[in-house]
SERO-4910 file (N, C-alpha, C, O; in steps of 0.05 Angstrom, whole numbers):
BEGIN
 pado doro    nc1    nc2    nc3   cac1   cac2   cac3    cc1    cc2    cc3    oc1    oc2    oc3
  Unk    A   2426    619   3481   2411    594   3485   2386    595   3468   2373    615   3464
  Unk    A   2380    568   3456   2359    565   3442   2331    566   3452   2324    550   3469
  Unk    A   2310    589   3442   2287    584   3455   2265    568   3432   2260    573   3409
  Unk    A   2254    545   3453   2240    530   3448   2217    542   3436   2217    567   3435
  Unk    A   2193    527   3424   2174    538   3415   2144    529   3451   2125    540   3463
  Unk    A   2158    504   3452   2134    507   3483   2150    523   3508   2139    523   3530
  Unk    A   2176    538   3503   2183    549   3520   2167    578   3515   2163    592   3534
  Unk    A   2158    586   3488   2157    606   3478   2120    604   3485   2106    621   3496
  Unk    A   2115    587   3479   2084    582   3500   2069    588   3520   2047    597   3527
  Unk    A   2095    575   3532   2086    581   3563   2095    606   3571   2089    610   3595
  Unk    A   2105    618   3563   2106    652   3570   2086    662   3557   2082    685   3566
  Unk    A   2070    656   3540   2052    662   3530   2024    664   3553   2008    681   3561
  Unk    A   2029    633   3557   1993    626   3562   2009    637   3599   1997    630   3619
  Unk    A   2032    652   3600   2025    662   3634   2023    693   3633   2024    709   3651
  Unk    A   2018    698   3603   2023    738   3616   1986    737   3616   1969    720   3612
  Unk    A   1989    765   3621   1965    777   3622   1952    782   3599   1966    788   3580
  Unk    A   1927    780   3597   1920    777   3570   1895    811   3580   1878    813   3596
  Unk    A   1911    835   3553   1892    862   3555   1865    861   3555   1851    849   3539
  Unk    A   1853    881   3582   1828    884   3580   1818    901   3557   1796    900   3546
  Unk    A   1838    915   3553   1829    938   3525   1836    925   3503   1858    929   3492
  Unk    A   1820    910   3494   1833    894   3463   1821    914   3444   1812    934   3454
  Unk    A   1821    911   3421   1816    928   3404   1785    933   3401   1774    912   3396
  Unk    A   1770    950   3402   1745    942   3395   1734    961   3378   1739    984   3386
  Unk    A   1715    960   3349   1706    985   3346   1689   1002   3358   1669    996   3373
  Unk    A   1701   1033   3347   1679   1050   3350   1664   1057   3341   1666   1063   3318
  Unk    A   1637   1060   3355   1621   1060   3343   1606   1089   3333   1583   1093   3324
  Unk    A   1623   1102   3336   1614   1136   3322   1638   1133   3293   1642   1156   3285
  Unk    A   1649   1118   3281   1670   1116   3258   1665   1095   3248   1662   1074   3262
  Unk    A   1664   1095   3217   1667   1070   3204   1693   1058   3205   1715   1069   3205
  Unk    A   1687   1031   3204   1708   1012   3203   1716   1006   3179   1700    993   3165
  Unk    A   1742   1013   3167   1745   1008   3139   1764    980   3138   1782    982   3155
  Unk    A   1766    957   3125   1776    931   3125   1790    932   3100   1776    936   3080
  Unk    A   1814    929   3099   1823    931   3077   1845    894   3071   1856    883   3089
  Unk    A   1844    887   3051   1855    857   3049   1896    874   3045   1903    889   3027
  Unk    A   1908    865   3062   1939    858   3062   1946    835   3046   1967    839   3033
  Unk    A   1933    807   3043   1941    790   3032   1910    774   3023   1887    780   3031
  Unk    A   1917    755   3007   1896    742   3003   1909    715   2989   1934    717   2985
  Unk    A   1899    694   2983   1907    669   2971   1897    663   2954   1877    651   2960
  Unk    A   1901    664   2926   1897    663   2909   1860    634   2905   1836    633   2899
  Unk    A   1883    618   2916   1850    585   2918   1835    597   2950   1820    581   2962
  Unk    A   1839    619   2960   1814    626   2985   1791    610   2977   1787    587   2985
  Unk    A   1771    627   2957   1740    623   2945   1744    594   2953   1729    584   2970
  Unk    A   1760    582   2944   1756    544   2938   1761    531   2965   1752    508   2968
  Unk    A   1775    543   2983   1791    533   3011   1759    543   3031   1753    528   3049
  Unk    A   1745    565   3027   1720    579   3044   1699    563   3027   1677    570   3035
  Unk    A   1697    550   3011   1669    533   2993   1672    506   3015   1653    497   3027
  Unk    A   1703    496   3015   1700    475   3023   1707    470   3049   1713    449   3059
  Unk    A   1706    495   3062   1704    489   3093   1682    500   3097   1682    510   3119
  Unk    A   1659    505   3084   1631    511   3086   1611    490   3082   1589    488   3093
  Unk    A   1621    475   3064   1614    448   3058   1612    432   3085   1591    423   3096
  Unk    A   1645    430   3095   1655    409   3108   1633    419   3137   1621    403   3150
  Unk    A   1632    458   3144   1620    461   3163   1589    443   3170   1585    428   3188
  Unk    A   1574    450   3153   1543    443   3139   1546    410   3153   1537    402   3175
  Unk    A   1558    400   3138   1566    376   3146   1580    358   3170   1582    334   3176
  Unk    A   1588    379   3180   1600    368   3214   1622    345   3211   1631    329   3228
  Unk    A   1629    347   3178   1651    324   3174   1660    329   3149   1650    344   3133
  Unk    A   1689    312   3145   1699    324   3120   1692    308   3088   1687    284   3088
  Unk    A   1692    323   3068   1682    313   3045   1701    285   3045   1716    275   3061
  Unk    A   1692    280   3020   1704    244   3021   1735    260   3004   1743    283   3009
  Unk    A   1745    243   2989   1774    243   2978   1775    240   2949   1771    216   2942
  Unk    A   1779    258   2928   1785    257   2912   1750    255   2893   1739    237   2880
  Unk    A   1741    287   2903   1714    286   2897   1706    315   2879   1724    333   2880
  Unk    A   1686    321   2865   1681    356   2860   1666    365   2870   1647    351   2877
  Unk    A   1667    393   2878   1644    405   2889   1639    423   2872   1656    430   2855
  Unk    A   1619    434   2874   1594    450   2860   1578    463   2875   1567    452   2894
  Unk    A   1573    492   2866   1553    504   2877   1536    516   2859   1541    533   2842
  Unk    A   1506    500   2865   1489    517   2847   1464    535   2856   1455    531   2878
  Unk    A   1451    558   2837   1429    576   2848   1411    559   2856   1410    542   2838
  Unk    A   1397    555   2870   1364    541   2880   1351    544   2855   1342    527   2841
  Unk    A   1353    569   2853   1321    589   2832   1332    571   2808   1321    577   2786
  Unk    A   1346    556   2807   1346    543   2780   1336    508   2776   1338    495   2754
  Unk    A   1328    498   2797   1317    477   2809   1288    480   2818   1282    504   2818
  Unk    A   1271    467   2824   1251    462   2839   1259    440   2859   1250    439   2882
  Unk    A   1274    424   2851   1287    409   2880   1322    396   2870   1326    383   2849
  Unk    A   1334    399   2881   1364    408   2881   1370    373   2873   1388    366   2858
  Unk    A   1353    356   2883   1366    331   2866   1359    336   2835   1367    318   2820
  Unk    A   1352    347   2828   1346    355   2788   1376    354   2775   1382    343   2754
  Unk    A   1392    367   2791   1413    366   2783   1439    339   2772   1460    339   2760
  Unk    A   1424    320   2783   1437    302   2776   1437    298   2753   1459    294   2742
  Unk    A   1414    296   2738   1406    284   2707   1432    309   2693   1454    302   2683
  Unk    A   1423    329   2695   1448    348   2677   1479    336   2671   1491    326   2653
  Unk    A   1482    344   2698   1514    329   2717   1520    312   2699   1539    314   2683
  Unk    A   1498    289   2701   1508    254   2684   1500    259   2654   1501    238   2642
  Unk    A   1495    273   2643   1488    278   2615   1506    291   2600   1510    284   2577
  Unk    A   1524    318   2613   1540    331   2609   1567    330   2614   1584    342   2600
  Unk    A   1572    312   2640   1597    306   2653   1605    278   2645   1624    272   2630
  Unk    A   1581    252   2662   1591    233   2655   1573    218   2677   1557    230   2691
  Unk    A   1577    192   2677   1570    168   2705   1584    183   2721   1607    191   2718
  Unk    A   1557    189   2751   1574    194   2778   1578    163   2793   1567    141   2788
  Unk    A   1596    170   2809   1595    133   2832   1584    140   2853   1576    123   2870
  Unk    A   1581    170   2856   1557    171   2877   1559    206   2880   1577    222   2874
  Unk    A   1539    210   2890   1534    245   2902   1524    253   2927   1518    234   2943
  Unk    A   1520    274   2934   1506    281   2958   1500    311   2956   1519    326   2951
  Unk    A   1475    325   2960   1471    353   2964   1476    353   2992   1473    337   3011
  Unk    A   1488    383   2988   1503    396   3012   1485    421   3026   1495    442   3020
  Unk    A   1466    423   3041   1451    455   3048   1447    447   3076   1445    425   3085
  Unk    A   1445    477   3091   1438    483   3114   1420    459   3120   1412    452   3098
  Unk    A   1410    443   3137   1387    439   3153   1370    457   3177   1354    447   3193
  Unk    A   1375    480   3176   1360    487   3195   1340    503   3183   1331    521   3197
  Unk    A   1330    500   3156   1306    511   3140   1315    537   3126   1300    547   3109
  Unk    A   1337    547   3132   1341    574   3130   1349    574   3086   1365    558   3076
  Unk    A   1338    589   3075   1347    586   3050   1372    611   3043   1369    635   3048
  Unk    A   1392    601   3034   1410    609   3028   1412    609   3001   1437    610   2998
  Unk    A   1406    609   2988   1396    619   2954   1412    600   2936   1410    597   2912
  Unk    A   1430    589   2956   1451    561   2930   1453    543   2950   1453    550   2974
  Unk    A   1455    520   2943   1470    485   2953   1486    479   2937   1485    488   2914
  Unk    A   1507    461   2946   1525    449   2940   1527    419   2932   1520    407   2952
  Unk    A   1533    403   2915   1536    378   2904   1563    372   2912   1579    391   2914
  Unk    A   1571    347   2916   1586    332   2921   1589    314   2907   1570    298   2910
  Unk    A   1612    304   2885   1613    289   2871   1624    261   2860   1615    261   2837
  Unk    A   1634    245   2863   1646    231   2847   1643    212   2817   1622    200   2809
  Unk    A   1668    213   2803   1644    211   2774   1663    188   2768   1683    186   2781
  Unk    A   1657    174   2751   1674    148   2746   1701    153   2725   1724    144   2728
  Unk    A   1691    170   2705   1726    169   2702   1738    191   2697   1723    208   2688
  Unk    A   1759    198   2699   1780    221   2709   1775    248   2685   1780    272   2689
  Unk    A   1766    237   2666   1758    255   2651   1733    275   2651   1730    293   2634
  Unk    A   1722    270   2665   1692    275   2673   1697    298   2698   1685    319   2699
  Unk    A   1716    291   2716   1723    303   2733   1750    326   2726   1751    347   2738
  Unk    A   1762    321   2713   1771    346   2699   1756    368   2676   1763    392   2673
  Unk    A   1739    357   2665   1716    362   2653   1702    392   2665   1699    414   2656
  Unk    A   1696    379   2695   1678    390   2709   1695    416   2721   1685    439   2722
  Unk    A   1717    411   2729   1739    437   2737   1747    453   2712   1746    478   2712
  Unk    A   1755    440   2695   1759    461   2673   1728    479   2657   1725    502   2652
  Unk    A   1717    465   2655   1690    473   2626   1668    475   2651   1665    497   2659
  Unk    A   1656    458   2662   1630    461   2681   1608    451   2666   1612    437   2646
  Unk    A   1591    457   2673   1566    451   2662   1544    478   2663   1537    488   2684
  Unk    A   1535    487   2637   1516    500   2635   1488    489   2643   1480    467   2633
  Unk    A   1471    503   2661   1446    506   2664   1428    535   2663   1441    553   2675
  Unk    A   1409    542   2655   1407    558   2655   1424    583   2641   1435    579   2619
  Unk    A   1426    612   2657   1441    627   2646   1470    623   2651   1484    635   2636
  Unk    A   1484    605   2674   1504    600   2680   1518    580   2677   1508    561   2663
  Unk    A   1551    578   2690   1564    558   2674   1576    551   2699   1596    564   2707
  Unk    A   1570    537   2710   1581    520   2733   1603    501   2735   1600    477   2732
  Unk    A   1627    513   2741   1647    498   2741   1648    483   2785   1641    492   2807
  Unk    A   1662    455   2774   1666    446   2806   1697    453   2815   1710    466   2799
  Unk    A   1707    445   2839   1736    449   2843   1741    428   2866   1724    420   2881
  Unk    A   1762    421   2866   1769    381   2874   1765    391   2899   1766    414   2906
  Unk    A   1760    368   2914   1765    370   2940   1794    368   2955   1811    364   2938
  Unk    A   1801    368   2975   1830    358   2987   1825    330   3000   1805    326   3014
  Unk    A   1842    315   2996   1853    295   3015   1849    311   3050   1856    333   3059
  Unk    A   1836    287   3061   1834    292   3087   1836    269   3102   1828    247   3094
  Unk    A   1849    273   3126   1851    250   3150   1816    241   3162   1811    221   3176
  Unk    A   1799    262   3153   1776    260   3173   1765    274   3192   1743    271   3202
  Unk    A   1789    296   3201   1783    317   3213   1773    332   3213   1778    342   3191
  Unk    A   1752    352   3228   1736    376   3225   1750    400   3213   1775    400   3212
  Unk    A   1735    419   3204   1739    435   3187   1769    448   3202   1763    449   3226
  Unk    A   1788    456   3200   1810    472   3222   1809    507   3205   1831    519   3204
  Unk    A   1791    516   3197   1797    545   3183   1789    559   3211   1768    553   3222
  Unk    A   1807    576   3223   1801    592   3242   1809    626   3229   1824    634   3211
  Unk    A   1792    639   3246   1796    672   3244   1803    683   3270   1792    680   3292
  Unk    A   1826    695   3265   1835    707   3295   1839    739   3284   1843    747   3261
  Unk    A   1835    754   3312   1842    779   3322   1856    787   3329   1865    771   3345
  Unk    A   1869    806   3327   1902    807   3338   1905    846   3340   1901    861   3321
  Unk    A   1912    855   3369   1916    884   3370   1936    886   3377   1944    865   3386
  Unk    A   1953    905   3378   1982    916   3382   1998    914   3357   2023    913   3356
  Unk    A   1981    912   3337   2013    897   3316   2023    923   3308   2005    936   3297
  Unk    A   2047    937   3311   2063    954   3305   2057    975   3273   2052    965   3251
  Unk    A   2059   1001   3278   2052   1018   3254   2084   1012   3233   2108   1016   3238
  Unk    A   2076   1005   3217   2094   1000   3194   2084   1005   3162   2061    999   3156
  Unk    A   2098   1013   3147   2101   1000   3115   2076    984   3099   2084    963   3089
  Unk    A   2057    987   3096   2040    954   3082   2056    929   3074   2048    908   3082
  Unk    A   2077    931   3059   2099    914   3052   2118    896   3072   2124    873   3075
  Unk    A   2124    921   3084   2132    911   3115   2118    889   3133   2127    868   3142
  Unk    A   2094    903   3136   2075    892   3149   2065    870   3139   2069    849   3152
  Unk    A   2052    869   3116   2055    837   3100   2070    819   3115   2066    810   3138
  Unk    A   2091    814   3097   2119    801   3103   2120    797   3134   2112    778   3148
  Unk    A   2130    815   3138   2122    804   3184   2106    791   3188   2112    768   3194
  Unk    A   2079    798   3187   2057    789   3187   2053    759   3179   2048    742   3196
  Unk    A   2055    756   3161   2063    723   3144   2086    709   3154   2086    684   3155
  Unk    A   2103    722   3162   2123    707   3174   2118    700   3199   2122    676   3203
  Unk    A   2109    716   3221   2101    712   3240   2073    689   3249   2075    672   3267
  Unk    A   2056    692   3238   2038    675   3233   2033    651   3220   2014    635   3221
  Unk    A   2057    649   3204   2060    615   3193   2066    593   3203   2061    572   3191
  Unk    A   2080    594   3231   2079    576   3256   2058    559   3262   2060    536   3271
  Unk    A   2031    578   3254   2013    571   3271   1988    560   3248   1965    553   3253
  Unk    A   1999    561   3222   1972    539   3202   1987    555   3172   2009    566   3171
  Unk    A   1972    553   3157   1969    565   3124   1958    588   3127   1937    587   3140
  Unk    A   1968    613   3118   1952    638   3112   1944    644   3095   1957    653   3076
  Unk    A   1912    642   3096   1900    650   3072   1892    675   3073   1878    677   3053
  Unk    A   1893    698   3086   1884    717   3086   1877    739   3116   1862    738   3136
  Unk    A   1900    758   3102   1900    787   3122   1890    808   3111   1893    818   3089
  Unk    A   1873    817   3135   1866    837   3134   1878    861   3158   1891    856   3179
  Unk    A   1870    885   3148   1882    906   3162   1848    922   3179   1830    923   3163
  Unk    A   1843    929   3196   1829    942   3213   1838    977   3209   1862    983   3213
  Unk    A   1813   1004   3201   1818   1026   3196   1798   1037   3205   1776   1030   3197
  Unk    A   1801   1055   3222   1782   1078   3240   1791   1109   3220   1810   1125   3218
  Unk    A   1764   1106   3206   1766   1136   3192   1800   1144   3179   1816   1162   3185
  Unk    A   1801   1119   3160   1818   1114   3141   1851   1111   3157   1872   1116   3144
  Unk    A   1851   1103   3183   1877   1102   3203   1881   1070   3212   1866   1056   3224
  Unk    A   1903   1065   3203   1914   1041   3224   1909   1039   3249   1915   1061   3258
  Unk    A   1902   1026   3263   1901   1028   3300   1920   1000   3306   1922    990   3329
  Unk    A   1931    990   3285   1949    970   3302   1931    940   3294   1942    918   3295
  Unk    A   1905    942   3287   1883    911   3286   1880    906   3258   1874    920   3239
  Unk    A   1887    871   3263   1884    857   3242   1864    832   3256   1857    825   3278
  Unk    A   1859    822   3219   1848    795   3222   1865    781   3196   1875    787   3174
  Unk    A   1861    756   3215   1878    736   3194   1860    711   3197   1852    703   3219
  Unk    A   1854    697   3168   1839    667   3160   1866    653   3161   1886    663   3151
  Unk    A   1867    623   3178   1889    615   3183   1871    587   3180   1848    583   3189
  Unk    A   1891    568   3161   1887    538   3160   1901    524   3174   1925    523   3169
  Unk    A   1891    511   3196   1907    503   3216   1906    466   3211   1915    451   3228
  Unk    A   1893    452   3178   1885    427   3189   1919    415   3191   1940    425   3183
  Unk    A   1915    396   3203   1942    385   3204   1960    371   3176   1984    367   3173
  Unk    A   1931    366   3155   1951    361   3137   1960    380   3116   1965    375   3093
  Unk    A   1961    405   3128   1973    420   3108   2003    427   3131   2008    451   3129
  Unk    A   2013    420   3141   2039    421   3162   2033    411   3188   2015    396   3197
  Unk    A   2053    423   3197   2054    409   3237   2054    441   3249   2077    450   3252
  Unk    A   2034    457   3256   2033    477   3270   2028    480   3290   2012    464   3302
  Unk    A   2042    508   3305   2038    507   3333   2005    517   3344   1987    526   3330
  Unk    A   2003    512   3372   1975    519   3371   1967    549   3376   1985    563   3385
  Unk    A   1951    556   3372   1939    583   3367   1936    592   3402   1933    571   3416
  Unk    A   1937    611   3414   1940    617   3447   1938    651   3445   1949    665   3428
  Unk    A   1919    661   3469   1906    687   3477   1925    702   3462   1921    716   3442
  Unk    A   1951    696   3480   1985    727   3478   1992    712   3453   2000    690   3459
  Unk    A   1993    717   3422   2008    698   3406   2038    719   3402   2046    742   3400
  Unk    A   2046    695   3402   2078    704   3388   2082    716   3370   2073    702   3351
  Unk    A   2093    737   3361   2103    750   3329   2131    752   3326   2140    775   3324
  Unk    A   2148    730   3326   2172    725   3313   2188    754   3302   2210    761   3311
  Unk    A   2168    771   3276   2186    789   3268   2186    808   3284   2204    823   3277
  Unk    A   2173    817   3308   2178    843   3325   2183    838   3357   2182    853   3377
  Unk    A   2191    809   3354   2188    799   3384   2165    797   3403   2170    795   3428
  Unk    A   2151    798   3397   2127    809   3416   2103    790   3414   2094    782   3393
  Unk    A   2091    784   3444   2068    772   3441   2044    797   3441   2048    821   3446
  Unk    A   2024    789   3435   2006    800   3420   1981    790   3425   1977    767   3416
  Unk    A   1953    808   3443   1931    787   3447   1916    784   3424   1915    802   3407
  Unk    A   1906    766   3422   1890    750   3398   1871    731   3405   1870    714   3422
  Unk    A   1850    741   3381   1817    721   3401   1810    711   3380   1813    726   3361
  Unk    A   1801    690   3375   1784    671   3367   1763    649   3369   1754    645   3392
  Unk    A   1753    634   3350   1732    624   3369   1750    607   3371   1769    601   3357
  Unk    A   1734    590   3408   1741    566   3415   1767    571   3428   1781    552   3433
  Unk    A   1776    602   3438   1797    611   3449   1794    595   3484   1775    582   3492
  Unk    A   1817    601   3495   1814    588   3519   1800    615   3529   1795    635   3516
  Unk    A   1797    610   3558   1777    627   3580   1801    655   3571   1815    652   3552
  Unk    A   1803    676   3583   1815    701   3602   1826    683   3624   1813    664   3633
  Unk    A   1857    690   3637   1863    680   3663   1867    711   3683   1867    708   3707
  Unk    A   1870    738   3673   1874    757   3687   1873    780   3669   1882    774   3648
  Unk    A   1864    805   3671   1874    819   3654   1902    843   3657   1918    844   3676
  Unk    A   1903    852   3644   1921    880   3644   1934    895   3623   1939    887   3600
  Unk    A   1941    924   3636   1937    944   3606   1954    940   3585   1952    944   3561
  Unk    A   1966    933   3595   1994    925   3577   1980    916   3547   1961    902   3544
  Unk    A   1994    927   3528   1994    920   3499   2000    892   3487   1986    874   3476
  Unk    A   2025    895   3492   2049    874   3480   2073    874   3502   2081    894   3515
  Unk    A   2086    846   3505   2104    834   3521   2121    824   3509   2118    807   3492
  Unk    A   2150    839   3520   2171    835   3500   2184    801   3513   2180    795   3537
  Unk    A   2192    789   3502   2207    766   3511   2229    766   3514   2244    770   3494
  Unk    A   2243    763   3550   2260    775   3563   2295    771   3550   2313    782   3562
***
C-alpha cells in the first residue's frame, strides 16, 4: 500500500520529539565542514537579506548591488555613478538595517530602463573606487516573505561523504531547494549533525512542510530537526530516530 506524504506527517508530528538533540560541547571545537553548497548561494543569501531588511520581497525583474559605506559619505551618491556608467534607472531604493547598527555595506535596488544597462551591470559592474561592483537579477516573486530556512537535524546515520550527500539531498528535497549542507564535527568526528539552508518559497516548487520528526526517505527514518519558527515540543523521549512501521 501506498504511503501518503500527510500520512507520512502525521506519524511524524505524533512521535516523540528527543530531549537529547544534538548539542555542542563545550570543552571541543566544533568543526563545520560544507557537504554541499549551490553554486548561486552568495546571490540566493544577498537577496534574502535584502528581502529580510525589508520585511518584503524585492520588486521583479530588478539588480541588486552591494556597496562599501567607506566609499560614500551618504549611500544615495551612488546613484550619479550607476546612471553615468550603467544607464537611466526607472527607479531605485537603498537597502540597510534601520536599527542604526552599521554594517559596513548597503544594498541598491535597481531598475534601469533598458535591458542593456541591466545586463551591463551583471556582467562588467561598475567601478568605484578600488572596486568593481557587479549586481545580480533579482527573482520573480509572488510577494511572499523571505522562505530561506536553516534546520538542524541529529541522528542522520554514519556513512560515506558521497553517500551521505546524495541521501541527504534526496531526502530533503521534499521539503524546498537545497542550497546548502553542512556536516557537524566534535574534534574532527561525525556525531550524526547536520545543517541544511533550504529554500522553501513556493515558487521554486510545491514542498512539503518542514515538522520537529522530519522524514528521510533514503534511510527510512524520522529524524528531530529544529528550526526557527518550529512548532512548540509536544513530549519528549530518548529515542533517536523512528523507523516507519
Amino acid at each position: 500500500m501506498t504511503t501518503t506524504w500527510s500520512e507520512i506527517a502525521a506519524r511524524g508530528n505524533a512521535m516523540k520529539i528527543p530531549s537529547s538533540n544534538y548539542k555542542r560541547n563545550d570543552y571541543a571545537t566544533t568543526e563545520i565542514t560544507d557537504l554541499y553548497v549551490v553554486d548561486e548561494l552568495a546571490d540566493l543569501l544577498k537577496v534574502h537579506r535584502a528581502e529580510s531588511i525589508l520585511e518584503m520581497a524585492l520588486h521583479n525583474d530588478t539588480i541588486l548591488f552591494e556597496f562599501l559605506a567607506k566609499d560614500f559619505s551618504n549611500p544615495t551618491e551612488v546613484y550619479g555613478p550607476m546612471t553615468a556608467k550603467l544607464g537611466k534607472m526607472i527607479g531605485a531604493r537603498i537597502i540597510k538595517p534601520n536599527n542604526g547598527r552599521s554594517t559596513g555595506t548597503f544594498m541598491v535596488e535597481a531598475k534601469f530602463e533598458k535591458k542593456e544597462a541591466s545586463t551591463k551591470a551583471i556582467s562588467e559592474g561598475i567601478p568605484i573606487g578600488n572596486h568593481q561592483y557587479k549586481g545580480i537579477p533579482t527573482r520573480a516573486d509572488n510577494g511572499a516573505l523571505p522562505k530561506m530556512v536553516k534546520i538542524h537535524v541529529a541522528g542522520i546515520p554514519f556513512e560515506d561523504s558521497k553517500d551521505l550527500k546524495e541521501k541527504i539531498i534526496d531526502s530533503l528535497s521534499p521539503y524546498g531547494k537545497i542550497c546548502k549542507i553542512s556536516t557537524l564535527k566534535q574534534c574532527g568526528v561525525f556525531e550524526g549533525a547536520i545543517t541544511a539552508l533550504i529554500d522553501t518559497d513556493p515558487t521554486q516548487g510545491e514542498f512539503e512542510p518542514l515538522q520537529r520528526m522530519l522524514y528521510f526517505s533514503a534511510w527510512n527514518l524520522f529524524l528531530p530537526t529544529t528550526f526557527r519558527g518550529q512548532p512548540p515540543a509536544r513530549d519528549t523521549s530518548r529515542a533517536i530516530a523512528a523507523k516507519i512501521a
